[in-house]
TILOBA-941049 format. One line per field, with one value per residue (C-alpha): residue in one letter; residue number from 1; x, y, z. Coordinates in Angstrom, 1 decimal. Example, Ala and Ser with C-alpha at 12.3 -4.5 7.8 and 13.67 -1.06 7.14 Angstrom:
code = (a/s)
pos = (1/2)
x = (12.3/13.7)
y = (-4.5/-1.1)
z = (7.8/7.1)
***
This chain:
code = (x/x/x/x/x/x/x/x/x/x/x/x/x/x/x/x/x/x/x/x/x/x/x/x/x/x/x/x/x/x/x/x/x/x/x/x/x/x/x/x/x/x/x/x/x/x/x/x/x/x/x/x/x/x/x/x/x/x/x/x/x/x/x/x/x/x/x/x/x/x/x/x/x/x/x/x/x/x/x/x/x/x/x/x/x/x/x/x/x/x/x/x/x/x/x/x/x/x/x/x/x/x/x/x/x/x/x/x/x/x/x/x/x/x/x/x/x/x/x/x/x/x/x/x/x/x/x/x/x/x/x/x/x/x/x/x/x/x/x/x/x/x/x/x/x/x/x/x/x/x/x/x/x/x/x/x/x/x/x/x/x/x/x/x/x/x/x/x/x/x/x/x/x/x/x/x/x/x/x/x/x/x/x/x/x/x/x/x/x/x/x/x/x/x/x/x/x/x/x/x/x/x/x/x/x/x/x/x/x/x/x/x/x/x/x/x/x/x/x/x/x/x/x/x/x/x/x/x/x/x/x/x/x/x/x/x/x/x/x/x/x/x/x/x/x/x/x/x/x/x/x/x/x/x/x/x/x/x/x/x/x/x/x/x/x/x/x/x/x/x/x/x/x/x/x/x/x/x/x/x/x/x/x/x/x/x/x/x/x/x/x/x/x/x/x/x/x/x/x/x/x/x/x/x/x/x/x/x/x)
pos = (1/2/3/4/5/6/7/8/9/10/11/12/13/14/15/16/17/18/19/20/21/22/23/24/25/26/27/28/29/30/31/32/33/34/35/36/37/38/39/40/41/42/43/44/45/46/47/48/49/50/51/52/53/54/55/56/57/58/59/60/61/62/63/64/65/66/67/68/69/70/71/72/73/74/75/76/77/78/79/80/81/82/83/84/85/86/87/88/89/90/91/92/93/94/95/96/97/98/99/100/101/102/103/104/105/106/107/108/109/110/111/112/113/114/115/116/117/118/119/120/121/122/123/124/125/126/127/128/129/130/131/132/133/134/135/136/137/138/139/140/141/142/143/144/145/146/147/148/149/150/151/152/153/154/155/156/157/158/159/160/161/162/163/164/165/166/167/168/169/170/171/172/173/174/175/176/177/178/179/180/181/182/183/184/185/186/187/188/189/190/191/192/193/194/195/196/197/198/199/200/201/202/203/204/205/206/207/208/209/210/211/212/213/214/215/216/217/218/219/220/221/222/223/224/225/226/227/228/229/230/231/232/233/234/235/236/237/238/239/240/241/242/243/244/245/246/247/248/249/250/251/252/253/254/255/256/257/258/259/260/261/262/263/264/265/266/267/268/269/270/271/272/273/274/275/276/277/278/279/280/281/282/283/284/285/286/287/288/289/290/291/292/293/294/295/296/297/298/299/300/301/302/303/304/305/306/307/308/309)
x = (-49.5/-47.9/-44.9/-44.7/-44.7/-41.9/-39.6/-39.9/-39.5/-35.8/-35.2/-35.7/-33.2/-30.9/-31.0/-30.1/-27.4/-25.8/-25.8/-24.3/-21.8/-21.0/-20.9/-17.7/-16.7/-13.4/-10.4/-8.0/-8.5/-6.2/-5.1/-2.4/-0.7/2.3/2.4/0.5/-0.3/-3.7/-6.2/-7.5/-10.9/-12.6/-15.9/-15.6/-13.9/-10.4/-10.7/-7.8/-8.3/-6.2/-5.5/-7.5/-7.6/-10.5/-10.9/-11.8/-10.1/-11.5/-9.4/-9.4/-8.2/-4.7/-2.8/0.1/2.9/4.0/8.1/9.3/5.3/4.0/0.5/-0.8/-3.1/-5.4/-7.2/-10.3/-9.5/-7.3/-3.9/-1.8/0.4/2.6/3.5/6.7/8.1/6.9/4.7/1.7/0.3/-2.3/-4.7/-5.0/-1.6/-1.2/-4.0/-2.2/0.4/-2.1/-2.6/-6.2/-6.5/-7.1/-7.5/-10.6/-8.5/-6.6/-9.6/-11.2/-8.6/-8.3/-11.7/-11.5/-8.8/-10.5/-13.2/-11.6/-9.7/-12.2/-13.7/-10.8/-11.9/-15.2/-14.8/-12.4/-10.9/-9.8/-13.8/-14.7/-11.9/-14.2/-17.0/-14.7/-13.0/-13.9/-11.1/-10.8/-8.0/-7.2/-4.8/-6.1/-5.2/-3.3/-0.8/2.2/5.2/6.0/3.2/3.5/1.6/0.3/-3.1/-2.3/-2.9/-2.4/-1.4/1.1/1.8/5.8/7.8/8.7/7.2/7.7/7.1/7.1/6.5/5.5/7.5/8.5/11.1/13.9/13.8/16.6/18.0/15.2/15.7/13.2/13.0/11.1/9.7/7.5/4.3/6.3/8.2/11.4/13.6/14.1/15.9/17.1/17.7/18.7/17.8/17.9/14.8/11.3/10.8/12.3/11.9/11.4/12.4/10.0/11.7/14.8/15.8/15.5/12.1/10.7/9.6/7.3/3.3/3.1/5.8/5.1/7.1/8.0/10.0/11.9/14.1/17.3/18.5/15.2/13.7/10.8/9.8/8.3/5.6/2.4/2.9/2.0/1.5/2.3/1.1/1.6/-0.8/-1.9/-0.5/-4.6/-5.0/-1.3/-2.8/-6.1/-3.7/-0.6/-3.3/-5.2/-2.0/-0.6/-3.8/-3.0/0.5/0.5/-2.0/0.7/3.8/6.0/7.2/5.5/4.1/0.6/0.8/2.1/-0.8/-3.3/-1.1/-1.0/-5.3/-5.4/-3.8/-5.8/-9.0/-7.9/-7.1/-3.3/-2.2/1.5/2.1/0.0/2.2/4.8/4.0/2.8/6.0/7.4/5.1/6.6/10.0/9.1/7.6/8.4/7.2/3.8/1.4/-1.9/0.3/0.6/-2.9/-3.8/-1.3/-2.8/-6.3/-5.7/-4.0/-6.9/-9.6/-8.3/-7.4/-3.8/-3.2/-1.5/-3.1)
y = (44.8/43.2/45.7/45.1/41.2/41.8/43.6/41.1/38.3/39.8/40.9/37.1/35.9/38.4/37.6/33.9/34.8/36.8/34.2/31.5/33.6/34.4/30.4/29.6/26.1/26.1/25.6/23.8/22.3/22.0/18.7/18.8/22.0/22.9/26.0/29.3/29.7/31.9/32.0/35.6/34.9/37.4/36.2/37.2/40.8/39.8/38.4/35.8/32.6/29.8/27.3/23.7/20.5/20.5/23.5/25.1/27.6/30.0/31.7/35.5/34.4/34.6/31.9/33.2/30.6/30.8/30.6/26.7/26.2/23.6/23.3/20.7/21.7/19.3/21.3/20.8/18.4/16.5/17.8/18.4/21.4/22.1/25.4/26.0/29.1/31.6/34.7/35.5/33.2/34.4/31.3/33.1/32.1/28.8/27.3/28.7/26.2/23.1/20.9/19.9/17.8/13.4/14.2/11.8/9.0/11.3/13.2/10.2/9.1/12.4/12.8/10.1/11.0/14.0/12.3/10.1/13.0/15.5/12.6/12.5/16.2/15.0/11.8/9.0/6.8/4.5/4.6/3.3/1.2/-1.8/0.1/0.9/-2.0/-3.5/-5.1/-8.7/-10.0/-8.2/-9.0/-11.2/-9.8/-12.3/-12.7/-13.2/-11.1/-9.6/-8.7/-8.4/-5.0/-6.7/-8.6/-12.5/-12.7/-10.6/-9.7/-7.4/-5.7/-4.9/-4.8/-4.5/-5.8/-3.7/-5.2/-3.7/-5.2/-4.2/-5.9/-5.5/-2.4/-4.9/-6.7/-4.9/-7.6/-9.6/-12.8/-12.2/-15.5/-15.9/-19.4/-21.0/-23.2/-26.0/-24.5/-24.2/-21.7/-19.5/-15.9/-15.2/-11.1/-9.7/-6.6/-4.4/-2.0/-3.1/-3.0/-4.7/-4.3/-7.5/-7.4/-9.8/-10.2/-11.5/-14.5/-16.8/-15.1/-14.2/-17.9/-18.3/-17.6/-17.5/-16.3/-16.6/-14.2/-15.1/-12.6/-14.0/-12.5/-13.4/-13.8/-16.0/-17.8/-18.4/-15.4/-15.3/-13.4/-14.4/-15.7/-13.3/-14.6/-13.0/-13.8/-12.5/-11.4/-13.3/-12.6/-11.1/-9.4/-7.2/-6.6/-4.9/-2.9/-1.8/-0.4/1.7/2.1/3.7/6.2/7.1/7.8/9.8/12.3/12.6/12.9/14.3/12.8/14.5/13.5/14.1/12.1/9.8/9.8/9.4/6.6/4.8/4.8/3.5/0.6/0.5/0.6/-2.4/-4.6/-3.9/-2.7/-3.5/-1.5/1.2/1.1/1.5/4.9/6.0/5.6/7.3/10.2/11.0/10.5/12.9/15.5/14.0/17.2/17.1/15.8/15.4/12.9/11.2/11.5/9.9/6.9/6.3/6.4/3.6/1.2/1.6/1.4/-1.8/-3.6/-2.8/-0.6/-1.9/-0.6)
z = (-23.8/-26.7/-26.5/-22.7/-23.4/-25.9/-23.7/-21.1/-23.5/-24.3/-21.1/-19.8/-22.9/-22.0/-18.7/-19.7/-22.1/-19.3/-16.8/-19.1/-20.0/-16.3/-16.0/-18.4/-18.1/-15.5/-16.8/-14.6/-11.0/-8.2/-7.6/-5.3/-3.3/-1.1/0.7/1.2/-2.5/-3.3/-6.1/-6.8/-7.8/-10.2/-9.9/-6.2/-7.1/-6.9/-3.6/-2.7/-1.9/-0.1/-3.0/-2.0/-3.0/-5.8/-6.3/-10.1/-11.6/-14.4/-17.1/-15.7/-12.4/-11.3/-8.9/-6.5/-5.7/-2.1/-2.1/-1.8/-3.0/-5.5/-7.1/-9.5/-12.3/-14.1/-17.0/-18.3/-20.9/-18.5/-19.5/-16.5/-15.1/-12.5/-11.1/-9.1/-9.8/-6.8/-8.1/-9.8/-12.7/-14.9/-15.8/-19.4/-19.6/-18.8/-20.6/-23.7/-22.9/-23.2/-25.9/-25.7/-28.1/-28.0/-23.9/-23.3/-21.5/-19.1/-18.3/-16.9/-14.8/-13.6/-12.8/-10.7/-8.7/-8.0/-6.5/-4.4/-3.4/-2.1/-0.3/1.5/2.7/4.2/5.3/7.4/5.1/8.1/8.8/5.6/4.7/4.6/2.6/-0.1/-1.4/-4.4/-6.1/-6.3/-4.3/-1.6/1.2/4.3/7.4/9.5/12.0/10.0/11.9/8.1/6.2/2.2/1.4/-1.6/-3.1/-2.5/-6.1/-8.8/-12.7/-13.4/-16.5/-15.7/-16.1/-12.6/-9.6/-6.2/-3.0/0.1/3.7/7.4/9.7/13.5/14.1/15.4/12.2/9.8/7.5/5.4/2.7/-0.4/-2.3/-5.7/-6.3/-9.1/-9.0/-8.5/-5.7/-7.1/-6.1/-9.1/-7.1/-3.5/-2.8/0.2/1.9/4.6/3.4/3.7/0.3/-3.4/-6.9/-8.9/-12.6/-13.8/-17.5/-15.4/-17.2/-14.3/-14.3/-18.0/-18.7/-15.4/-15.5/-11.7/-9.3/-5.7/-3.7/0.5/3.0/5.5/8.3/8.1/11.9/12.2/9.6/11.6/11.2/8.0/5.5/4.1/0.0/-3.0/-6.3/-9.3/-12.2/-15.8/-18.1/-21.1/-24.8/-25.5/-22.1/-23.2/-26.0/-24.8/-21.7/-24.1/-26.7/-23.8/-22.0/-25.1/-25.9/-22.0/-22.2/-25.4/-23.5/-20.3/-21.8/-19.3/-16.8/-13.7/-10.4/-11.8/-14.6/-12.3/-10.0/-13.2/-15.3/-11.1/-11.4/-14.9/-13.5/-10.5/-12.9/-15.1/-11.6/-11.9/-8.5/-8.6/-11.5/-9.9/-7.2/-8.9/-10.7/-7.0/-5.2/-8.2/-7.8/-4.6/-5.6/-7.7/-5.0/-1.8/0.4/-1.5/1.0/-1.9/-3.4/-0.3/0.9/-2.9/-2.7/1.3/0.0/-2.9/-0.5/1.6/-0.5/-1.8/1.2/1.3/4.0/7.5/10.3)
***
């Protein structure tokens, strides 16, 4: 009985040593994805797999690129990745080329984004848009004929400040004026995009704590925007950002669409959504046929109350 009991005992412990070996921490997951790429999966037998959003990828599998294909890898310690050179990429291999060390910030972020993003999967975000915002700030909707896709206050970081605007299709040729508290006219801009990038360390601009920004058509003035204000953050309150901001950016070096994506939701996290708009439309500069990156820059605007129906 005794030797039966034994033999069990080991049996059980290899049993348990087996299974959390079989359960190796992932190494990278797929955060964004263009084309058919595949994952063969060994803990399936080899089987391929169609590359999703989300999904983890251990270090004995193998990832095919699709030709013209993209995929976005966020690894473990939230170092980031991006494949696009068609073929067969052996996970072993590319987690050689990560440098896992100081990777707490950027794993964070990451994870977040990851969230958000395979919510998207199983849910509306047009359904919930009113369950999900939580940032102080955000826009009113109102009948204004242009509509400033912007909180109607908010810091900035900078040092640029980019605006953009719905307004009706007929309307081509727009007047963007800058004013201070006191309403004085401080910059006039025009435009004939629905969007502007506002240098805020402009000298006509550097010395003012509040800018309030106005859109204007300019066949009709009448037809106007709703006001923004801008306002700069205090000499402490830099402080605090640059030091984090700094920790964040040393951990994303490169200058990628993912790192993009994760530097964009530090700033959403610290209540900084101009700046995070910013690195989003730079994102997709940067991978404009990526729809993930598209899907993540649609799903910040409407959880914070940004969106334009």
């Amino acid at each position: 009985m005794k030797t039966n009991f034994t033999y069990s005992l080991i049996s059980v412990f290899c049993f348990i040593l087996t299974s959390t070996q079989a359960q190796d921490p992932y190494v990278f997951r797929v955060l964004a994805s263009k084309g058919q790429n595949t994952i063969k999966v060994t803990s399936s037998g080899g089987e391929a797999q169609p590359v999703k959003t989300g999904v983890k990828i251990f270090k004995e599998d193998e990832i095919t690129l699709a030709e013209e294909g993209y995929i976005g890898l966020v690894h473990s310690s939230g170092k980031t990745i991006e494949l696009k050179t068609p073929g067969v990429h052996l996970v072993s291999d590319l987690q050689s080329k990560i440098n896992t060390s100081s990777t707490s910030l950027a794993n964070k972020y990451a994870e977040f984004v990851f969230n958000q993003m395979t919510k998207a999967e199983s849910e509306d975000i047009n359904k919930n848009s009113r369950v999900n915002n939580k940032v102080t700030g955000s826009v009113e909707r109102a009948s204004d004929p242009i509509h400033l896709i912007a909180p109607n206050t908010t810091y900035i970081h900078g040092p640029i400040a980019m605006i953009n605007w719905d307004a009706p299709e007929n309307t081509t040729e727009f007047v963007v004026t800058v004013k201070n508290l006191f309403d004085n006219n401080l910059l006039t801009e025009e435009t004939n995009v629905k969007n502007i990038s506002i240098d805020i360390n402009d000298p006509k601009l550097k010395n003012e704590k509040l800018l309030i920004i106005n859109v204007k058509s300019k066949l009709d003035s009448k037809m106007t925007s709703n006001e923004v204000g801008i306002k700069k953050l205090s000499e402490k309150e830099l402080e605090i950002i640059d030091k984090d901001l700094a920790a964040l950016q040393a951990e994303t070096t490169e200058e990628t669409p993912l790192n993009k994506i994760i530097i964009a939701t530090f700033y959403e996290q610290n209540h900084l959504l101009l700046d995070a708009i910013v690195n989003y439309e730079a994102a997709l500069k940067l991978a404009p046929g990526v729809q993930d990156f598209k899907t993540a820059y649609d799903m910040f605007l409407e959880r914070n109350n940004l969106k334009i129906d």
